[in-house]
N, C-alpha and C positions, 0 to 999 in steps of 0.2 A: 579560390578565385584564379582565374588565367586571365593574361590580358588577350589572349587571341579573341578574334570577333565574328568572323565570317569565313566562306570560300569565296572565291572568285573563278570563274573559269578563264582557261589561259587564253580561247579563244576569243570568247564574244565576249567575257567580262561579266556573265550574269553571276547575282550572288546566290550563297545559301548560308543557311545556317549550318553551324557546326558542330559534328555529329557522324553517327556510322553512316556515313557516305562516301562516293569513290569516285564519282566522275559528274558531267554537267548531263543534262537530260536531253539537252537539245543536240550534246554531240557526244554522245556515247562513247567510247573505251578513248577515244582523240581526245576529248573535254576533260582534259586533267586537273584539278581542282589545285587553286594558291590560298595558302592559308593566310589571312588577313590580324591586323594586330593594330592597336592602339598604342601609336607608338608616343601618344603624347601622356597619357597615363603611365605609360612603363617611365618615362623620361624623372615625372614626376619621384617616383621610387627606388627607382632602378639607375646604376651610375656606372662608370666603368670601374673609377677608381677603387670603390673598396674591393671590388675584386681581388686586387691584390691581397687581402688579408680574410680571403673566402678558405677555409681548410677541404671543401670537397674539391678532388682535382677531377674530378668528372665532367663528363655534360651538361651532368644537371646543374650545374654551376651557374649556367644559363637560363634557368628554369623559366623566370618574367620572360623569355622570348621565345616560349617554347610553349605549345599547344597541351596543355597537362596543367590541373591545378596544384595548388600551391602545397596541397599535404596529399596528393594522389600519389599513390604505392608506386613506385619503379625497381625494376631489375635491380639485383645485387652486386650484379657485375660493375667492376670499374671499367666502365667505358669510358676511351678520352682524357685528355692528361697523357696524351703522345706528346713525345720529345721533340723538337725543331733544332737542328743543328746549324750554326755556319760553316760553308766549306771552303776558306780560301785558295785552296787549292781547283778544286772545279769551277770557281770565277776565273782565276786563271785560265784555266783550260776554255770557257767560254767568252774571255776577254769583256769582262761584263764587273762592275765594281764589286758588287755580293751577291753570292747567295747561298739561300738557307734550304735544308731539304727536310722537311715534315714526316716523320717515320711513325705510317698508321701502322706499319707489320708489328705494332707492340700492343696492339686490343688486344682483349682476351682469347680471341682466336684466330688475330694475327692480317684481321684487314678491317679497311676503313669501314665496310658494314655492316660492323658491329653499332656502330653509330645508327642506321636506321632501323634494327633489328631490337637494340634496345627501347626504341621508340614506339616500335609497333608490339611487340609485347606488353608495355606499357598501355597501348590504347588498347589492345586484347583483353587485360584485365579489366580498364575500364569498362567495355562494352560488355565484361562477359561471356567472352567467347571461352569453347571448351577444344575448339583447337585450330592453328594457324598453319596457316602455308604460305610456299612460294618457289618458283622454279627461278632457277639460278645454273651459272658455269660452277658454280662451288662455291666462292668465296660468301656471297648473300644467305646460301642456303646453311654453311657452317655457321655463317652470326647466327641468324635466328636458331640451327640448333643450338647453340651453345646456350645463348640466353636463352632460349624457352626452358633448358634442364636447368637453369638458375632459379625458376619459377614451378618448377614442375610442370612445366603446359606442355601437351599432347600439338606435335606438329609432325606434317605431312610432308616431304621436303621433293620435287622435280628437279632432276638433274641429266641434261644427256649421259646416256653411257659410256660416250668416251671423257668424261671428266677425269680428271689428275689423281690418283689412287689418294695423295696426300689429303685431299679433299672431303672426297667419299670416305675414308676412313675416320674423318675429325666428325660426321653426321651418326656414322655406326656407333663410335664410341660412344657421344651424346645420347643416347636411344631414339634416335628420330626413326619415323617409317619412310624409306628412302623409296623413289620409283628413278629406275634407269629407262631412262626415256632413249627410244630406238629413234635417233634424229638429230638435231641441232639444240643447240638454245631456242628458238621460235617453236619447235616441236613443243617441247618443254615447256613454256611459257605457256601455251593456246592449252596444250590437256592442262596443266593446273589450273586455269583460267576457269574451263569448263567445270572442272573438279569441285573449284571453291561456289561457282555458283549452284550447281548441281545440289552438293550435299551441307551448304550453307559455311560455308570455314570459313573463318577471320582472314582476308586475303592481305598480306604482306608487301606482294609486288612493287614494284619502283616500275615508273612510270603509268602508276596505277592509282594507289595509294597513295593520297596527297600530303600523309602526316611524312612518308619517308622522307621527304623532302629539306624538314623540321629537323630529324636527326641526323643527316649528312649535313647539312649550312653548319652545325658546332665546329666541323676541321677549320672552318673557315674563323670564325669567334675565335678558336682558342690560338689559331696561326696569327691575328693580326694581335691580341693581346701576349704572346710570346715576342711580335715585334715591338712591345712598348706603343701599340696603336700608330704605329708610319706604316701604312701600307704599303708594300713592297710596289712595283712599276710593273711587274708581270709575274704572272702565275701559273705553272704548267701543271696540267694535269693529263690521265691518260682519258679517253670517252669509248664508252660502250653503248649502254643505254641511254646514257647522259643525264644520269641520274645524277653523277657527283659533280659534277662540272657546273649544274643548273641547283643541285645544292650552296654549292659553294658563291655561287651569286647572290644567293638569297641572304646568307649572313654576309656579305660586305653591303649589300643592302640595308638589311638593318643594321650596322653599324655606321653606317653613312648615316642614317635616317634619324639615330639620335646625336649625331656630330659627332660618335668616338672615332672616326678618321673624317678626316678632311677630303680627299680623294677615293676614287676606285682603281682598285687595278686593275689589268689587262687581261683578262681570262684566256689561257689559250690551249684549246683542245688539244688533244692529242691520237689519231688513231692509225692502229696499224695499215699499210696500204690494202691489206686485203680484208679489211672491214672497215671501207672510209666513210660509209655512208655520210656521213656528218663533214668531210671536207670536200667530198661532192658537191653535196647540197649547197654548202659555203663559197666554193669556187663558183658555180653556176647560177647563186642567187638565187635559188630553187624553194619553192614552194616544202617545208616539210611533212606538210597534213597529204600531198596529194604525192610525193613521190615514192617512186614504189621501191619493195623491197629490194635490196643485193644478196647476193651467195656469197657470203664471210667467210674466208679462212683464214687463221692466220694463229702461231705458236699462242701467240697473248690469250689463251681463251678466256681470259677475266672480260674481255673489251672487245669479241667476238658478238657480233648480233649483224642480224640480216637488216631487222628494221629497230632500230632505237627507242623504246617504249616513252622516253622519256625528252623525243627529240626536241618539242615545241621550248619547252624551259634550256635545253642544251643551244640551244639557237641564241636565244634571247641572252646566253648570259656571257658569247663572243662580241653579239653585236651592239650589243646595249653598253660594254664596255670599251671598243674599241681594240678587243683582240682580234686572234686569226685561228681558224683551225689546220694544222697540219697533218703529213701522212709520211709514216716513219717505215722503212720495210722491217720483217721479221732479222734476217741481218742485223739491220742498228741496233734493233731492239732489245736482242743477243749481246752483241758488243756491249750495248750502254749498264750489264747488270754488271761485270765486273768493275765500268770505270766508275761508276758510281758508290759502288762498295770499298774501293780502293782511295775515293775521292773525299768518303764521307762518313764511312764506314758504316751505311747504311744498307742494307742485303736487301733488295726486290726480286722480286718475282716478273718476270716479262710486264705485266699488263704499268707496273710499278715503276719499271727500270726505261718502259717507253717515256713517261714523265721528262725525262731526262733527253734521252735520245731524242723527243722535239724539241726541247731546247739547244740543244745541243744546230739543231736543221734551220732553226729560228737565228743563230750566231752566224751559222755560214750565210745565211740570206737578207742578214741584216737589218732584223727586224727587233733584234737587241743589240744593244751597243755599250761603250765602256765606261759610260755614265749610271746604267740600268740596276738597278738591285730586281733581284728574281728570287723567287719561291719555289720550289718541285716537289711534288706531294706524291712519295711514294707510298701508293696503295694499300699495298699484302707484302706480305715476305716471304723472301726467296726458299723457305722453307716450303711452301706450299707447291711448288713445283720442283723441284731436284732436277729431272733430267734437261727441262730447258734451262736451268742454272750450268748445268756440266756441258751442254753445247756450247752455249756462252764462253766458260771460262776455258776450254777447249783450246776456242777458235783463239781466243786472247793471247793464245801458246801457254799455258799455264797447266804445266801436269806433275803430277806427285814425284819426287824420288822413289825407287825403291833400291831398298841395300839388302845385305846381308847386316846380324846383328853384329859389326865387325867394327871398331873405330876406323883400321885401315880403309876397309873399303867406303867408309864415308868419310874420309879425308878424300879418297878418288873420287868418290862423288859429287863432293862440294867446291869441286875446283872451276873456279869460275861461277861459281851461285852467288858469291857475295861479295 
């Protein structure tokens, strides 16, 4: 049994049933399906409290708020049961009473999407499917390889060519069939698009696929039950697709929805300035079904996209909460991975370490203040890019000694180091 119940689409609101479906009929690849749930029947069964004495630290821990029945087969992988730290040191630094920073670089493959990649694997088995795809900057395309080789499922993985070797070689290992797509992420996107309809694949996509949505909202579940259910006052995250950001609305939604907080908090984007599409749109009140694509560049290519596949829900989960979207240059975004490793000891990756570096833009503009508790949801880990890590810690002035094997000449060197 599941308690999910229906789709909705995000535009007009028409329903469906639930099922191998993917978008509304009446607005094609825009009409991105919300998965509907019975939140009075979950209420009935389902509580916060014994949670605490649930031994899976997974996602599925969630399962009553998750579109999957109750003994349907899932991945192996521990997905979820990422760590939430406090940093008082980077409250300080942001003059702000607390905050805590969410370290998804600890999934199995080192980013938060592993979360939706488990999910859709999960509904792959269920439908049957014999193999899955999805084009991704990396991080989307390593979850689903990873999980799929947890499953043994046959996936077809889109990736621009200039993707982070780190990346492309976590797809190789898995045995996924990789395609280097001569182009951007939109390149990438449109041929797997074509691919998966073409030759019938289980298509994976975010801002596609409306179950992704299901398994990214758990960071959000398992961050407010890591806060003892007080929801934090604001919550930074990075936006690409805006897939995580219009996830993470949807679980403090249902957790609103059955009273395990009291409040929502403040959702607030985060994107590089050279892929702002999303604080464009935000600053200018801009329609996002009808504005058109930008040419995104910028180091973060986790949160690199021309047009946001998943803008409609990324819109809705700034304004429906009373957040903002910001626009952080590659600069901050550099700087903010050592201060944040140094702050929390949590290691991002640019697209991870921008999290931060908008809050950080949110302090000087005073839109947090010294009353405020804050959330930063680093993404992936700094492992998955290295050379934008050693710019970063570069520019910080932060560089290696090197000696001879000599204690002398490391007393000469250590002069002044400590």
């Amino acid at each position: 049994m599941s308690f999910a119940r229906s789709f909705a689409c995000v535009v007009c609101g028409r329903e469906y049933p639930l099922g191998d479906r993917y978008v509304c009929d009446d607005h094609g690849n825009e009409g991105i399906l919300d998965v509907r749930y019975d939140y009075d029947a979950i209420g009935q069964t389902f509580d916060r409290d014994p949670l605490a004495a649930d031994r899976d630290p997974t996602m599925w821990r969630y399962r009553p708020l998750l579109p999957v029945a109750a003994n349907a087969p899932v991945p192996p992988l521990t997905v979820g049961g990422t760590p939430t730290y406090e940093s008082p040191r980077l409250a300080a630094a942001l003059g702000v009473s607390r905050v805590w920073v969410k370290d998804e670089g600890r999934q199995p493959t080192a980013s938060l999407k592993d979360r939706a990649s488990a999910m859709a694997v999960a509904k792959a088995m269920e439908f049957g499917a014999e193999i899955v795809t999805t084009a991704s900057t990396g991080n989307a395309a390593a979850a689903l390889s990873g999980v799929s080789a947890s499953v043994g499922l046959r996936n077809v993985i889109f990736v621009p060519e200039a993707a982070p070797e780190a990346k492309v070689a976590q797809l190789l290992a898995y045995g996924s069939t990789v395609v280097l797509v001569r182009g951007n992420y939109n390149s990438a996107f449109e041929l797997c698009m074509a691919a998966a309809e073409r030759y019938g694949w289980y298509n994976r996509n975010t801002g596609f696929n409306p179950y992704m949505t299901e398994g990214k909202k758990t960071a959000m579940l398992e961050l407010l039950e890591q806060l003892g259910w007080e929801a934090p006052d604001a919550v930074f995250v990075s936006v690409g697709d805006g897939s995580i950001i219009g996830g993470l609305h949807k679980g403090a939604k249902d957790a609103l929805a059955l009273g395990w907080i009291d409040r929502m908090p403040r959702l607030c984007g985060v994107q590089a300035a050279g892929s702002d599409y999303m604080v464009q749109a935000f600053e200018a009140d801009e329609d996002v079904l009808t504005k058109a694509p930008i040419a995104a560049d910028t180091v973060a290519d986790s949160i690199s996209a021309d047009l946001p596949r998943d803008r409609v829900k990324a819109m809705a989960a700034v304004r429906e909460t009373g957040g903002t979207y910001l626009r952080v240059s590659d600069d901050e975004i550099l700087a903010a991975i050592p201060v944040m490793a140094r702050g929390s000891g949590v290691f991002g990756e640019p697209a991870g370490a921008a999290a931060y570096a908008g809050a950080v833009a949110a302090a000087e503009n005073g839109l947090i203040g010294s009353k405020d508790t804050v959330a930063v949801l680093n993404t992936g880990s700094g492992l998955k890019d290295v050379p934008s890590v050693m710019r970063g810690v570069e520019r910080a002035g932060t560089t290696p000694i090197r000696v001879a094997p000599d204690i002398e000449a490391l007393d000469a060197a250590m002069k002044g180091t400590t």
